[in-house]
Every structure is written in C-alpha cells, then in structure tokens.
C-alpha positions as CSV (number, residue, x, y, z in Angstrom):
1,X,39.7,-12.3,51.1
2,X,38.4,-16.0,50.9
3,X,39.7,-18.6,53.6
4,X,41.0,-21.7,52.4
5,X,38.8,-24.9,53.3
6,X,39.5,-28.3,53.7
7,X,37.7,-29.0,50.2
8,X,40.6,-27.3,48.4
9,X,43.1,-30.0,49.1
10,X,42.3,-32.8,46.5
11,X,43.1,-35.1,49.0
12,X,40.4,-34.2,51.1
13,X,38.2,-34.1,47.9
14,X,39.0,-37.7,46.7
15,X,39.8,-38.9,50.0
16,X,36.5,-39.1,51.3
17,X,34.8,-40.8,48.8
18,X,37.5,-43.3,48.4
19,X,37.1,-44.4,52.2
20,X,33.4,-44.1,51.8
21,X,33.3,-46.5,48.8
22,X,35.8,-48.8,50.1
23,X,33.3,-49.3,53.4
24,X,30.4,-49.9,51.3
25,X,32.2,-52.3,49.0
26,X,33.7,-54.2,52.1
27,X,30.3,-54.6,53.4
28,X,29.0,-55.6,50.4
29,X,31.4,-58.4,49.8
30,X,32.5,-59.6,53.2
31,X,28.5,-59.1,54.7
32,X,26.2,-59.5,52.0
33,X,25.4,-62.8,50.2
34,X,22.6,-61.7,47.4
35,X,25.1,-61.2,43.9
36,X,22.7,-58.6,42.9
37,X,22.5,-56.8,46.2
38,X,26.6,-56.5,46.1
39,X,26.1,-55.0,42.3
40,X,23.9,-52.5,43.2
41,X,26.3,-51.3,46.1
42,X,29.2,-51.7,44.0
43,X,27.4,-49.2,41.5
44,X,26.4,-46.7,44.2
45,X,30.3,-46.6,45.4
46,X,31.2,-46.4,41.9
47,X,28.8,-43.6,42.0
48,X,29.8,-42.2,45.2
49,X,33.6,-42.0,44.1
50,X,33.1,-40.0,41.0
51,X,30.6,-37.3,41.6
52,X,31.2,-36.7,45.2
53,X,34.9,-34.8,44.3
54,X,32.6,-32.9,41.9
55,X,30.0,-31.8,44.4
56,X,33.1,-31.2,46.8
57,X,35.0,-28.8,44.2
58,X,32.2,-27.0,43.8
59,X,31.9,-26.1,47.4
60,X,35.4,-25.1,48.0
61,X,35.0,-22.5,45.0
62,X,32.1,-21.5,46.7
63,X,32.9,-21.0,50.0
C-alpha cells in the first residue's frame, strides 16, 4: 500500500515554487539595480514556477 506524501497535495506542489519565485523576484527588484540582471532572475522564477510542480508530481507518483 503507498503512503501519501506531502507532494500529492497541489498546494504543496505549487506552493513552493510560488514562494520560491516570489523571493527571487523580490530580490531582484527591491536589491538589484542592473535591468538585465533582474530579467534573467525574473526568467529563472518564471522557470522555477512552471517545471518545479512537474518535477514534484512526478515524485509523489513515485514515491
């Protein structure tokens, strides 16, 4: 019988990377001053909050 993991709950699963890319994007806009610098972050939490559910899905079905 599988046991349920926190990565089933799509909460948890989208939660995460929402909070992760919200950080980044603070920093990059409230920190940072280089325009190109704050893009690139921007992309990476863009990144971040669209494949980590993925990757996070993938566990929970595996675990």
């Amino acid at each position: 019988m599988s046991q349920a993991t926190l990565f089933h709950n799509p909460l948890i699963r989208w939660g995460m990377p929402v909070t992760g890319a919200a950080v980044a994007i603070g920093i990059a806009f409230f920190i940072l001053d280089d325009r190109t610098v704050q893009l690139a972050i921007v992309g990476v939490a863009a990144l971040h909050l669209l494949v980590t559910p993925q990757i996070l899905k993938r566990a929970a079905r595996e675990a």
